[in-house]
N, C-alpha and C positions, 0 to 999 in steps of 0.2 A: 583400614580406616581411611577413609575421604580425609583429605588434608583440607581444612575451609580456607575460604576465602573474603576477605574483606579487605575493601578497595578501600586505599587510603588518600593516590592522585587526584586530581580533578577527575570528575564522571565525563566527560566528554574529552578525553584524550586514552587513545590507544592503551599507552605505554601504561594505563592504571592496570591495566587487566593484564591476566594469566598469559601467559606464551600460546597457550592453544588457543587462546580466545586470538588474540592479536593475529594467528595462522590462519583460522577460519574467515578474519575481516579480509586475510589480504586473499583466500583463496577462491570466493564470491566476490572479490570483486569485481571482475571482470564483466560478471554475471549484471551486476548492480550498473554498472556503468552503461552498459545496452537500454537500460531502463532510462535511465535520470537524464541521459544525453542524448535521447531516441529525438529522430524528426519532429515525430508528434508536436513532441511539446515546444520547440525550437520555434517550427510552425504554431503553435498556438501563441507564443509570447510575442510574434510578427505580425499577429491577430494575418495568417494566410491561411486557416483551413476552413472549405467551407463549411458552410451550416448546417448541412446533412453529416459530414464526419463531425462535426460539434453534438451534433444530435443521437449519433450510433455513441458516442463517447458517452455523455451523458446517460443515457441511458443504459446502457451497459455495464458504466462503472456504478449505478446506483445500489445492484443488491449489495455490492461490497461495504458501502457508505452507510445502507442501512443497517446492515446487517453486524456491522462489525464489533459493536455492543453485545450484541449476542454470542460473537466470540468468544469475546472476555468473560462473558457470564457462564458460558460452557468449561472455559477455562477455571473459572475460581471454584466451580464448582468440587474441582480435583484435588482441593487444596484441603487441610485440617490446620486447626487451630493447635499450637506448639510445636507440630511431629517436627519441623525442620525449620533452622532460620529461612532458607530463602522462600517456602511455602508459606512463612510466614508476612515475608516480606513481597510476595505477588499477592497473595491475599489482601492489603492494605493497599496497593498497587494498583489494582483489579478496580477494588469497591470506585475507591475515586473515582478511577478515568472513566468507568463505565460511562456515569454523566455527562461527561465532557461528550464523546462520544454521537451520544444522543442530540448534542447538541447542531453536531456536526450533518447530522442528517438533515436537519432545518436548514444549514447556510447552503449544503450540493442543493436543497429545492431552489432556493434561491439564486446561485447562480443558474440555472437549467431554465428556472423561469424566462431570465433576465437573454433566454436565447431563445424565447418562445415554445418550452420544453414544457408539460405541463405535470403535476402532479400525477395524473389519469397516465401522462404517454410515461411517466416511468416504473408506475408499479403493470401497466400492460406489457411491456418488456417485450416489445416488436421488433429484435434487432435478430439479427445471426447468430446462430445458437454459440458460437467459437467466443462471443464478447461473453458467455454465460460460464466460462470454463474455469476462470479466476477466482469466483464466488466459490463457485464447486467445489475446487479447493483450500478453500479460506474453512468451508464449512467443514470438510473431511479431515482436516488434519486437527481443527478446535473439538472434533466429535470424538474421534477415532484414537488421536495421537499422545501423548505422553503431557503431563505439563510444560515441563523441558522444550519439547520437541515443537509444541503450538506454541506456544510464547516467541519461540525465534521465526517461526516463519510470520507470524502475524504482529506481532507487536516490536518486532527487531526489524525485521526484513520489509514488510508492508510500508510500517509507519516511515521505517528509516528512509529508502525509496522515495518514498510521496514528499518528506519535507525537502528534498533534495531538487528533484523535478517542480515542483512547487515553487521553489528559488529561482530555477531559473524562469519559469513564465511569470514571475514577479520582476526579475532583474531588471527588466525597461519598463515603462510607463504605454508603449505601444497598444497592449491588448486593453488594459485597464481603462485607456483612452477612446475604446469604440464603446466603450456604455452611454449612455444618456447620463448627464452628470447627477443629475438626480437620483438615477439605479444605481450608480455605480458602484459605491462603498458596501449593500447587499449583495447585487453579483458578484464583489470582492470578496466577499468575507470569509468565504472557506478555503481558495488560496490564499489570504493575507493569512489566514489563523495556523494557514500547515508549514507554511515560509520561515512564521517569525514566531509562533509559538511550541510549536510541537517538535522542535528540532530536541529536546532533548529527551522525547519520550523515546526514541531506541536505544540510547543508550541506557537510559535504567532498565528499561528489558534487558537488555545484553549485563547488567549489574545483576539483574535476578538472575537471569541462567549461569552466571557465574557463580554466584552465591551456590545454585542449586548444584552444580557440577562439583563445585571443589576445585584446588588447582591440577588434579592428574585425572581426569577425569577417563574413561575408558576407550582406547582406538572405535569401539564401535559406537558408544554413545558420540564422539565428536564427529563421525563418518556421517551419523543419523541427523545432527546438526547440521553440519554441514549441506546436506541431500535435501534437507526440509528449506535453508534459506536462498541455496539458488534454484528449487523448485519454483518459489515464491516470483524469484524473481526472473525469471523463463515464461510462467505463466503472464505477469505482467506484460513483459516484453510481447508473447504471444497476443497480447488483447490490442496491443500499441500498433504491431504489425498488422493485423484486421483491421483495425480501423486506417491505415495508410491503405492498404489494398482496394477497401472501397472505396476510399479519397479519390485515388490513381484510375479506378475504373468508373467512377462519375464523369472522368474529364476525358477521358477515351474516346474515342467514335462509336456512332452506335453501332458498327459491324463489329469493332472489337470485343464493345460488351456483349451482345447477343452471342460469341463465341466463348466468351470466359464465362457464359449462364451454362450454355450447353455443356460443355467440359466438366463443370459443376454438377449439376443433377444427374 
């Protein structure tokens, strides 16, 4: 019999959760830290990357942004009413945020706008197929994978990630300050909303797959966890590294690019 779980500390400290959960935070982390403290974004809070990697970015990261609703709805879908407390508790979990979600679609248009990004150029999705790689996986493991196993990669791992990175291109007033004052609280609003609002939606994730686990939950189910949240955040990194690549090869000489084309194809 599964030993349950119910978290009595604060939700947003470690020490509330199981020993296995606390091992998995510390053994992604490494993973998670590549992401949150990538150039990228370092460069975007310095408002230094140019407008074309603003542009591969945005459009890129938008199927994730649209899509990620869909997620959750693929997700809840796995769920029944009483079988299990924690099935019951991402069920009520799910329904919410799904909205919220939706909402979040509107602000990425709005900031993507606010860089001359159009509704048209991001559901055309003219970018390099490798910025397409992260969605792919957001969709196959919400399609494919366990509730357990989607919840952490997407709703633990994704969300947790993004409010993090998030913080830091908030931390200064630098980027916020190249808008037109007038834009600027719209092209804010989906960093300001992932910054300062959303930081504690991972953690209830990680409260549901605890819930769902139990405190001894099985070497391979926590191996399976584990493998799904620094997938998530590999993949990430991956799309971050693309986007520096063609940063770094915009600003190249043109004989260098025309050799990194050819090598390419």
């Amino acid at each position: 019999m599964i030993e349950t779980f119910n978290r009595t500390g604060p939700l947003m400290e470690a020490a509330s959760y199981p020993a296995w959960a606390q091992q998995l935070i510390q053994d992604c982390s490494e993973s998670k830290r590549r992401v949150v403290e990538h150039e990228l974004y370092r460069r975007m809070r310095d408002n230094k990357l140019s407008a074309k990697t603003m542009r591969n970015y945005l459009i890129g990261g938008w199927p994730v942004v649209e899509q990620f609703a869909l997620y959750m709805a693929q997700n809840l879908t796995k769920t029944r009413f009483a079988r299990h407390p924690g099935e019951d508790m991402a069920r009520r979990w799910l329904m919410r945020n799904i909205r919220v979600e939706l909402n979040h679609a509107d602000y990425w248009v709005h900031w993507s706008r606010a860089h001359g990004v159009s509704l048209e150029d991001l559901q055309a999705q003219k970018v390099t197929p490798e910025l397409h790689a992260l969605s792919h996986w957001c969709w196959h493991t919400s399609s494919a994978d366990s509730l357990i196993v989607a919840i952490a990669a997407t709703n633990y791992a994704i969300e947790g990630a993004t409010g993090e990175w998030s913080a830091l291109v908030c931390s200064s007033g630098v980027y916020a300050a190249a808008f037109p004052e007038e834009d600027r609280k719209r092209a804010m609003k989906w960093l300001k909303m992932h910054a300062q609002y959303d930081d504690a939606h991972p953690w209830e994730a990680l409260e549901i797959i605890c819930t769902l686990a139990g405190m001894n939950p099985s070497k391979s189910l926590q191996a399976e966890l584990r493998q799904a949240v620094c997938k998530s955040y590999d993949y990430m990194f991956l799309f971050l590294e693309r986007c520096m690549q063609l940063e770094h090869a915009e600003k190249a000489p043109v004989a260098v690019r025309e050799r990194m084309a050819l090598a390419e194809s």
